[in-house]
Structure formats: structure tokens, C-alpha cells
N, C-alpha and C positions, 0 to 999 in steps of 0.2 A: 814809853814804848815797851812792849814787854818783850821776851829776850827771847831767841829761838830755840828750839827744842833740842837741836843739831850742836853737836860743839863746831866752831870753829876749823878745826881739821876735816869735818865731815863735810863742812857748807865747800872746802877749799876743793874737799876731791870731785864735790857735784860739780862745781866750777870747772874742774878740769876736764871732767870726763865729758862734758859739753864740752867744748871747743871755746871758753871763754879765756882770753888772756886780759887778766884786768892789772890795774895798779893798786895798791894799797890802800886809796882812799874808797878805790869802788869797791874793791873787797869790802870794807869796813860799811861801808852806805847799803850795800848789796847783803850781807848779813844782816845789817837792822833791820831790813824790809822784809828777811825771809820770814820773821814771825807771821806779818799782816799775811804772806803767803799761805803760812801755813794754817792759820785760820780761816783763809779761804777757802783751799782745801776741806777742813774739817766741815764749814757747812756745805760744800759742793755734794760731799760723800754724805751728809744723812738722810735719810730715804723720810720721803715726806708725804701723807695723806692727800689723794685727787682733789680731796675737798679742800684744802690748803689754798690752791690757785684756781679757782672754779674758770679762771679767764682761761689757761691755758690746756683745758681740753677739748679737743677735738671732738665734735658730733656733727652725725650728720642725718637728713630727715630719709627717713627711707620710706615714708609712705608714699612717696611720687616715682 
């Protein structure tokens, strides 16, 4: 699993400043996961070609 980009102190203050009161195991569990997060993130955010997903554009016939 690769490691997240955040130290530890930073993953702890996003923790807080959400409203999360975890225990030490969820901290630790909740850190390893924030990688897979954060590479979700990263492809959420790159902008991608229409032609990319041709299913997911919208048209519509306008000759009627």
C-alpha cells in the first residue's frame, strides 16, 4: 500500500477539524486508506477529452 502524501499530524488535524473522534486503530487504518484516497482525488481532478467517454455525452436531435 503506498504511503500518504500528508504526515500523520496533518491526516490527525483533517481528522479533527471534521468532527471525527476515532481511536488509535482507526487513526492508523484511516491513514493507510488516505493514499487510495488521495489517488482518487488525483484522477477525479484530471480534465479529460469528450472523446474519452463518448457514452457519457449528452445530445440531442434537433431536427424535430
Amino acid at each position: 500500500m503506498p504511503a500518504p502524501k500528508i504526515s500523520r499530524a496533518e491526516f490527525e488535524f483533517l481528522a479533527r477539524r471534521a468532527g471525527l473522534t476515532l481511536t488509535a486503530a482507526q487513526k492508523e487504518e484511516l491513514y493507510g486508506a488516505y493514499a487510495h484516497l488521495e489517488a482518487l482525488v488525483a484522477a477525479l481532478d484530471t480534465p479529460l477529452d469528450p472523446a474519452t467517454e463518448p457514452a457519457t455525452i449528452f445530445a440531442t436531435d434537433r431536427s424535430t
